[in-house]
C-alpha positions as CSV (number, residue, x, y, z in Angstrom):
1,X,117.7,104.8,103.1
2,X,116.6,108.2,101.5
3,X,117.4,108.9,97.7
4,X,116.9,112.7,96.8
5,X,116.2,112.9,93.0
6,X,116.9,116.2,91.9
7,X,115.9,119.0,89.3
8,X,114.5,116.1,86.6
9,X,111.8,117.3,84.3
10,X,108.9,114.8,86.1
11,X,106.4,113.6,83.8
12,X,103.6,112.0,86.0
13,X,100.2,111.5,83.9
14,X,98.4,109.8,86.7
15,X,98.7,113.1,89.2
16,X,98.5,115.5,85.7
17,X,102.0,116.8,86.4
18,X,104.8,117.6,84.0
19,X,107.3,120.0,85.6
20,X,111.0,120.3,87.0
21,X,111.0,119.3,90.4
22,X,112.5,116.8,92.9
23,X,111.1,113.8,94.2
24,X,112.4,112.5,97.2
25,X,112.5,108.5,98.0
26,X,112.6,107.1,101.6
27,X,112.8,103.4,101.8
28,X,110.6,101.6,99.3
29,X,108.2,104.4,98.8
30,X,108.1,107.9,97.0
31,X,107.9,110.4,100.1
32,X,106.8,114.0,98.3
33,X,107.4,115.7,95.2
34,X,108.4,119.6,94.9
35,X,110.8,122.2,94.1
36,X,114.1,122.8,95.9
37,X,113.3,119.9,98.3
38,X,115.7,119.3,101.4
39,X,116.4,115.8,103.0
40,X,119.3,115.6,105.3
41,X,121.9,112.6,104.5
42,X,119.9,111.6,101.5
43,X,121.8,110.2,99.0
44,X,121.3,113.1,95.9
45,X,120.9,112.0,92.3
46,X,121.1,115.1,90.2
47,X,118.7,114.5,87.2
48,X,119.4,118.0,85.3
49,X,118.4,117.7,81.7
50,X,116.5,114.3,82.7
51,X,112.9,113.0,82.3
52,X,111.6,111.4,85.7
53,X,108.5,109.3,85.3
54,X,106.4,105.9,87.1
55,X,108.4,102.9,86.6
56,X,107.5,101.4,83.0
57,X,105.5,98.2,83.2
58,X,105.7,95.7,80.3
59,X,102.6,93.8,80.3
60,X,103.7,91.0,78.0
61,X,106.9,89.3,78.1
62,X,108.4,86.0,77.8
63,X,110.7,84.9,80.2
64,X,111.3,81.3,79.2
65,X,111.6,79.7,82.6
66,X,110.9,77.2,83.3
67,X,112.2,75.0,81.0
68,X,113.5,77.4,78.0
69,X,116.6,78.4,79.7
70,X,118.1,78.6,76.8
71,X,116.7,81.5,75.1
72,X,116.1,83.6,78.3
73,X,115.8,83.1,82.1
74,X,114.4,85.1,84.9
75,X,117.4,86.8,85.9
76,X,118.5,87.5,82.2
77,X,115.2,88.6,81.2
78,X,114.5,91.2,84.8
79,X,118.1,92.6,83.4
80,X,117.1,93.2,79.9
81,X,113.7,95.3,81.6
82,X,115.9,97.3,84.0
83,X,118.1,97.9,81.2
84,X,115.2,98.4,78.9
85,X,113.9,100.9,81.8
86,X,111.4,99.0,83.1
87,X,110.3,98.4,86.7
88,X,107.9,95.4,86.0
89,X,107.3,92.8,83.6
90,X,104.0,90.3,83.5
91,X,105.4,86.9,82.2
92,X,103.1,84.5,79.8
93,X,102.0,81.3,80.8
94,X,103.7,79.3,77.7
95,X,106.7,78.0,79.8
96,X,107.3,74.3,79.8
97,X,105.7,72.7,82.4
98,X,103.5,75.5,81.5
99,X,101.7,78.3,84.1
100,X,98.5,76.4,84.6
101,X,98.8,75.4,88.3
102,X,100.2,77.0,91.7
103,X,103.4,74.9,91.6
104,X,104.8,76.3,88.7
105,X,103.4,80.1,89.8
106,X,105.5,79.6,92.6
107,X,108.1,78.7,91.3
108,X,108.3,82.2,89.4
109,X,107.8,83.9,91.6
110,X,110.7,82.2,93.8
111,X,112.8,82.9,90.9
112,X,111.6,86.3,90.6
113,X,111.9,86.7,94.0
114,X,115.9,85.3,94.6
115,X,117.4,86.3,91.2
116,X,114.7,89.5,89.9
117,X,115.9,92.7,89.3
118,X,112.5,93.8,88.7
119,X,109.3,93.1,89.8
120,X,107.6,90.1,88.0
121,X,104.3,89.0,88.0
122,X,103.2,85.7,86.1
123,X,100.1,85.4,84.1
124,X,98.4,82.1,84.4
125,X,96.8,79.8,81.3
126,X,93.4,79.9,80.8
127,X,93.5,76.3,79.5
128,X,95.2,73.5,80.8
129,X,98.5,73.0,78.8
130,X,97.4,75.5,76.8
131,X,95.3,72.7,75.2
132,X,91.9,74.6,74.2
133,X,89.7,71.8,75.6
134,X,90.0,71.8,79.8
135,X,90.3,75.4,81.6
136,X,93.3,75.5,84.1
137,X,93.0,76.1,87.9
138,X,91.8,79.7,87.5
139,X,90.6,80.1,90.9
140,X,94.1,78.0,92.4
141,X,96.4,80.4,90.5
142,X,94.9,84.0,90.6
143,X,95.6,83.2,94.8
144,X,98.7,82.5,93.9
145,X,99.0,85.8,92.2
146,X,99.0,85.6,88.5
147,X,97.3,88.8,87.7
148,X,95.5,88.0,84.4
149,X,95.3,84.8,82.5
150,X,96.2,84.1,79.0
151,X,96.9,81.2,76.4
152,X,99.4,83.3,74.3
153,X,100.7,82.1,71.6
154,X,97.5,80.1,71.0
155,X,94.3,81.6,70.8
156,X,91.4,79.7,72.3
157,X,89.1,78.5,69.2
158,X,86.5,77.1,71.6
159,X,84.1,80.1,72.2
160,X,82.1,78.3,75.2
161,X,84.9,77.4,76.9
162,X,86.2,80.8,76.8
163,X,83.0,82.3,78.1
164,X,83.1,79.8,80.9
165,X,86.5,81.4,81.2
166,X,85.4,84.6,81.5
167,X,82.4,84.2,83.5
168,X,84.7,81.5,85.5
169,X,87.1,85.2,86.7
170,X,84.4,87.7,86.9
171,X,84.3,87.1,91.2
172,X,88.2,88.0,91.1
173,X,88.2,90.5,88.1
174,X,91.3,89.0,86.1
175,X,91.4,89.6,82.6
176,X,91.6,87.3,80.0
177,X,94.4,88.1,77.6
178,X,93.4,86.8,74.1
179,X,95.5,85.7,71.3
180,X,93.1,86.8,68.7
181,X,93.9,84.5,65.7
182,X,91.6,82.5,63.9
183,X,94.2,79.2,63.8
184,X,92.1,77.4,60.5
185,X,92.4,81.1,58.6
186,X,96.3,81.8,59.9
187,X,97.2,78.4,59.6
188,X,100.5,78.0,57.7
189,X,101.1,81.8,57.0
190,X,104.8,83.4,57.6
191,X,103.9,87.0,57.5
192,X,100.7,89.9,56.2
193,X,98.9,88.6,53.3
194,X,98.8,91.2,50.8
195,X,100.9,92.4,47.6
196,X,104.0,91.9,49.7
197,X,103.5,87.9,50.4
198,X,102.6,87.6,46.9
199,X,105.6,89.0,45.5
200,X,108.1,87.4,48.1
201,X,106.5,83.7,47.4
202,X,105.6,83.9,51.2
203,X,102.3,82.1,52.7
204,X,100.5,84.3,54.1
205,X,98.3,85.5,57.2
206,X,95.4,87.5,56.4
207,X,94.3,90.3,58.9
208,X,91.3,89.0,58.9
209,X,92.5,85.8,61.0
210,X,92.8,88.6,64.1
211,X,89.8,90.6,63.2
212,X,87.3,87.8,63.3
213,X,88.4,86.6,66.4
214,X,88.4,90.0,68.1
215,X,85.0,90.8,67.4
216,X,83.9,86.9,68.5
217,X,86.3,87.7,72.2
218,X,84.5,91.4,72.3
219,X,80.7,89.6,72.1
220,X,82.1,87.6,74.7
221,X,83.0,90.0,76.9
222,X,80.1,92.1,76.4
223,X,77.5,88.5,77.1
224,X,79.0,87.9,80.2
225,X,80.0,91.5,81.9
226,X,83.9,90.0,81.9
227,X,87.2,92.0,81.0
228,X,88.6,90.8,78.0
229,X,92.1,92.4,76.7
230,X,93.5,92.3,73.5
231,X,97.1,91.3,72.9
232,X,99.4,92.8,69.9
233,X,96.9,94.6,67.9
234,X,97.9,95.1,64.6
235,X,94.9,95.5,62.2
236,X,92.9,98.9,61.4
237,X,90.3,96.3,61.7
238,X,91.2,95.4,65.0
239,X,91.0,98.8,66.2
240,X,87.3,99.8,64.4
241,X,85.9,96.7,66.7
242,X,87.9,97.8,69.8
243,X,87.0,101.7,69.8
244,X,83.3,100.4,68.8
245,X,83.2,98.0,72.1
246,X,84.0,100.7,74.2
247,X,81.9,103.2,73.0
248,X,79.5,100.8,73.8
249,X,80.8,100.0,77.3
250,X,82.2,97.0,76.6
251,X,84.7,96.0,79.6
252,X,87.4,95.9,76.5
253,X,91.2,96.9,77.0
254,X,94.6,96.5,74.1
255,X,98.0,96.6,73.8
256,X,99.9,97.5,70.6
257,X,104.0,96.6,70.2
258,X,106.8,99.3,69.3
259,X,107.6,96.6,66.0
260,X,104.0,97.2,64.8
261,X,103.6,100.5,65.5
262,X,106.9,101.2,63.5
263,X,107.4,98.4,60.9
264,X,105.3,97.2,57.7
265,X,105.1,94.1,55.8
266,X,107.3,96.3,53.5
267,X,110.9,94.9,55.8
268,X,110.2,91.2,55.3
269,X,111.7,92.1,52.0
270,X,115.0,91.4,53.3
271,X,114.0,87.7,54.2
272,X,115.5,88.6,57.8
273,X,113.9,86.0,60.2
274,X,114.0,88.9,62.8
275,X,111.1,90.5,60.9
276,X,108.9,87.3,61.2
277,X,106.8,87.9,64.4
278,X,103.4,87.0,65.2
279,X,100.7,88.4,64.6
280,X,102.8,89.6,61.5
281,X,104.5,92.8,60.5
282,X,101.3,94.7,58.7
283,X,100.2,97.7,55.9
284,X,102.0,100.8,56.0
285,X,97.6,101.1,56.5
286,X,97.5,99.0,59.4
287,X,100.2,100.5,61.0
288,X,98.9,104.2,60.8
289,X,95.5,102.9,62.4
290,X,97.3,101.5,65.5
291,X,99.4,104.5,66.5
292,X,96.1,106.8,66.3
293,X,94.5,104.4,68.3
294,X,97.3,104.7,70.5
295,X,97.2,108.3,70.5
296,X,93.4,108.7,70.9
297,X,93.6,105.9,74.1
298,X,91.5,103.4,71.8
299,X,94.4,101.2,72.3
300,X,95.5,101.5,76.5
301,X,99.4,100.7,76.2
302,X,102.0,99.3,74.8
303,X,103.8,95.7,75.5
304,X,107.0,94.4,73.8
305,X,106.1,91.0,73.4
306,X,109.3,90.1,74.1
307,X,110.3,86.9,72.7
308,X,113.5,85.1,72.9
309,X,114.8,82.9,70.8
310,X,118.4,81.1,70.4
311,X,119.9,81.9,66.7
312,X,119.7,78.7,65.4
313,X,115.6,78.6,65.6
314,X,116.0,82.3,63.4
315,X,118.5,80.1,60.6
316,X,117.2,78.8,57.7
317,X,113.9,79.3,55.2
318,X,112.0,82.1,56.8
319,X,109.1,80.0,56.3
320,X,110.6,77.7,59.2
321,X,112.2,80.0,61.2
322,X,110.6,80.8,64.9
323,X,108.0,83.9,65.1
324,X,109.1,86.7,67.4
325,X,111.2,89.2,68.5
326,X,113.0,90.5,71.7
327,X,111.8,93.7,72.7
328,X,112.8,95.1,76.6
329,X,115.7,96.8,75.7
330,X,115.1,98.6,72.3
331,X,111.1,99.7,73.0
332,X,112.1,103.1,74.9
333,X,114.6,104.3,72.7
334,X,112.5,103.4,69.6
335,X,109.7,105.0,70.6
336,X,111.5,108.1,71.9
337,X,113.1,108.5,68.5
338,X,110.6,107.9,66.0
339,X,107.8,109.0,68.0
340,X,108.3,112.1,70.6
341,X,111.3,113.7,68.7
342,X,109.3,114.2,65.6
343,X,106.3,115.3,67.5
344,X,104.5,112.2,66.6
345,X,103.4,111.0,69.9
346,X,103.8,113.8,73.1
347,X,105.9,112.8,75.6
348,X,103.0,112.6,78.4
349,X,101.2,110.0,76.4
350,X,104.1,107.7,75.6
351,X,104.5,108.1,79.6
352,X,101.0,107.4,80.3
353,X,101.0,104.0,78.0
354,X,104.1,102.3,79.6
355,X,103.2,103.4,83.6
356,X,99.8,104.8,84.2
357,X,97.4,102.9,82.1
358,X,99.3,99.3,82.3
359,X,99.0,99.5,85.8
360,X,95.6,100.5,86.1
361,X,94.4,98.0,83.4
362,X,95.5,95.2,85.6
363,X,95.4,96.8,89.0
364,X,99.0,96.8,89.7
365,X,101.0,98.7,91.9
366,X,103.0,101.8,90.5
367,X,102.2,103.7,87.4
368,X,102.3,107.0,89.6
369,X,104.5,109.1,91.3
370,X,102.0,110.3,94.4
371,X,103.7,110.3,97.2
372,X,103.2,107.0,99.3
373,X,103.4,105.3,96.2
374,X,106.0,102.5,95.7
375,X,109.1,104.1,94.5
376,X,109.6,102.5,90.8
377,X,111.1,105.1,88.7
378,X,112.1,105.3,85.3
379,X,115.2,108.3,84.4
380,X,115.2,108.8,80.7
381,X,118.4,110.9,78.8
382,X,116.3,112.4,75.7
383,X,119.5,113.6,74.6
384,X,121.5,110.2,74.5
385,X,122.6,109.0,71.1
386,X,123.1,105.6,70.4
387,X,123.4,102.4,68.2
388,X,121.5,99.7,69.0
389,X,124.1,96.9,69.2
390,X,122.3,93.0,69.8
391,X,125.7,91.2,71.2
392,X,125.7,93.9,73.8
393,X,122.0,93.0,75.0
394,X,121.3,92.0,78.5
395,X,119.0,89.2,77.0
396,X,120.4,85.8,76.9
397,X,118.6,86.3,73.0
398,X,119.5,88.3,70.0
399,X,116.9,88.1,67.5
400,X,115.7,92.0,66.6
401,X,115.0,93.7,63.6
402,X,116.6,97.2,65.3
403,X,120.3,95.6,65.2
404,X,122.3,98.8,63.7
405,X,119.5,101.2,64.1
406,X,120.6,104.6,65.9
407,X,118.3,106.1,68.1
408,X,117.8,109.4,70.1
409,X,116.7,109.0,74.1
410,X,117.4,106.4,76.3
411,X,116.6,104.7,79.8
412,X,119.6,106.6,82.2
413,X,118.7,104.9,85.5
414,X,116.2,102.3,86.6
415,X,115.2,102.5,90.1
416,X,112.8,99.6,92.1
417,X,111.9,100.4,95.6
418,X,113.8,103.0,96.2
419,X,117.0,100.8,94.8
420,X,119.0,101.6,91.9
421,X,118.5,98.5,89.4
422,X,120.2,100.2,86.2
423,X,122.3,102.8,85.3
């Protein structure tokens, strides 16, 4: 089956090329790029007035199953991606029976496989049970194709265990994924510490908690040649140690979310439980330190976090109420709006951080449109105008802080191997 996608605006950072052309899809596979192409009995998608980029990968999402079901599944959360305009998601390990052995890997990817819209790739647990004191079957689950390993949600407070971890995956090259929290100094905290926290009443979770245990994962890395990769950076002092590891060649890679990128500390002023995440919402400070890191490439991409919950585990005291938020189907339109329209962020760059550089940073297929590449695209309408509405969310969840917001630009189709999975 051929699919002719014509006269789009394609933005492909890996191959330098931003230019209206047509790309032409036969099978599972991109076949060539160019103007005014011809392919007899192709199906034609006219994309006037469209942007045409790599599929988007989301390098950390939570899909909830096993054993969550509740809050998301598989097939609910592959939806809210294609939706979201993304061709690939890498699931966490914090599942219950959690990702630290083959059996549940295959099982995922079973799932992924019979009820996926999109491509999913789990992420195993560095520790057993996410426990802290035994490491998992590294080994046993990278064969079984997890393509990094992580205790997310937790942070590893053993430091030789989590060299033994890293120099445990330097013969396969997975990354570890680190939590960085320092549990003792976070312990108990509901958002930033900071003016806010005090005025609100709230506990709170200094940014020192991350920065301490960057820099302890970052001497890791650096001791035993492994490639560590930050999760959810959020701190200008997150960022200092990260661009300071790689000048110094430090195998060091991050991700920074749309909510912390966009959001202070300053919104928990509604008490909404949808602006209790973790790590927390930061300084108007903070936040201006991750997006020039994102700019400058300091910090490689950017990852939803995407994390379900039901509505009752968001009631009550904000204090109680769960951390997290769901991201797959709000990110693009976010960061079109707020970012490229006002010039903040060029388009090529917010391009480059959801195809390109994920998929590079963890070796997966995609992030470019050469031809002979697998045909995962992404069809954005920067024109689009819309509300973003929660009950109308793919997701099985609800909980955002964007409910109500309207946005500029869109995801208009999502195509996986050559197949149409959204429009």
């Amino acid at each position: 089956m051929s699919l002719l996608v014509r006269n789009g605006r394609v933005v492909d950072p890996a191959n330098s090329l931003d230019a209206v052309q047509d790309v032409l899809i036969a099978g599972d596979r991109i076949e060539r790029l160019g103007p005014n192409l011809t392919a007899p009995g192709a199906t034609v998608l006219d994309a006037t007035g469209k942007i045409v980029c790599p599929g988007f990968i989301d390098l950390h999402v939570h899909l909830r199953e096993p054993g969550q079901e509740y809050k998301e599944t598989v097939a609910t959360g592959t939806r809210a991606a294609a939706a979201g305009g993304f061709t690939a998601v890498c699931c966490m390990a914090n599942t219950h029976p959690v990702n630290d052995n083959r059996a549940v890997t295959d099982y995922i990817r079973a799932k992924a496989e019979t009820q996926g819209v999109v491509r999913v790739y789990p992420i195993g647990a560095v520790t057993r049970n996410l426990g802290g004191e035994a490491l998992a079957e590294l080994a046993e689950l990278a064969e079984a194709g997890c393509v990094a390993f992580s205790d997310d949600g937790k942070c590893v407070m053993n430091a030789a265990l989590y060299r033994h971890a890293m120099e445990y995956t330097l013969p396969f090259g997975t990354p570890l994924i680190s939590h960085a929290e320092d549990h003792a100094l976070a312990q108990g905290g509901a958002m930033n510490e900071g003016v806010v926290s005090t005025e609100l009443g709230l506990p709170g979770i200094p940014a020192a908690a991350e920065d301490v245990m960057v820099a302890r994962d970052i001497l890791l890395a650096e001791l035993t040649g492994a490639h560590v990769h930050i999760a959810h950076v959020s701190t200008a002092g997150a960022v200092r140690l990260v661009r300071d590891a790689k000048a110094r060649g430090v195998r060091v890679t991050a991700e920074v979310t749309p909510h912390h990128l966009l959001l202070t500390e300053e919104a928990v002023r509604s008490f909404d439980a949808n602006t209790k995440m973790n790590p927390p919402l930061r300084s108007k400070r903070d936040a201006e330190a991750v997006l020039e890191a994102l700019i400058d490439g300091t910090i490689d991409c950017i990852a939803t976090d995407h994390a379900p919950h039901a509505s009752s585990e968001k009631e009550g005291e904000f204090d109680h109420a769960a951390f997290g938020i769901v991201g797959l189907e709000t990110a693009v339109g976010l960061l079109m709006d707020r970012l490229v329209k006002p010039g903040i962020v060029p388009l090529p760059t917010l391009v480059a951080r959801l195809s390109r550089d994920p998929a590079r940073l963890l070796g997966l297929p995609g992030g470019s449109l050469a031809p002979g590449a697998p045909a995962d695209l992404t069809l954005l309408d920067p024109a689009a105008r819309w509300t973003i509405e929660p009950a109308r969310f793919q997701s099985r969840s609800r909980n955002t802080p964007f409910g109500g917001w309207t946005v500029t630009g869109k995801p208009w189709k999502t195509i996986v191997g050559g197949r149409v999975a959204w429009e």
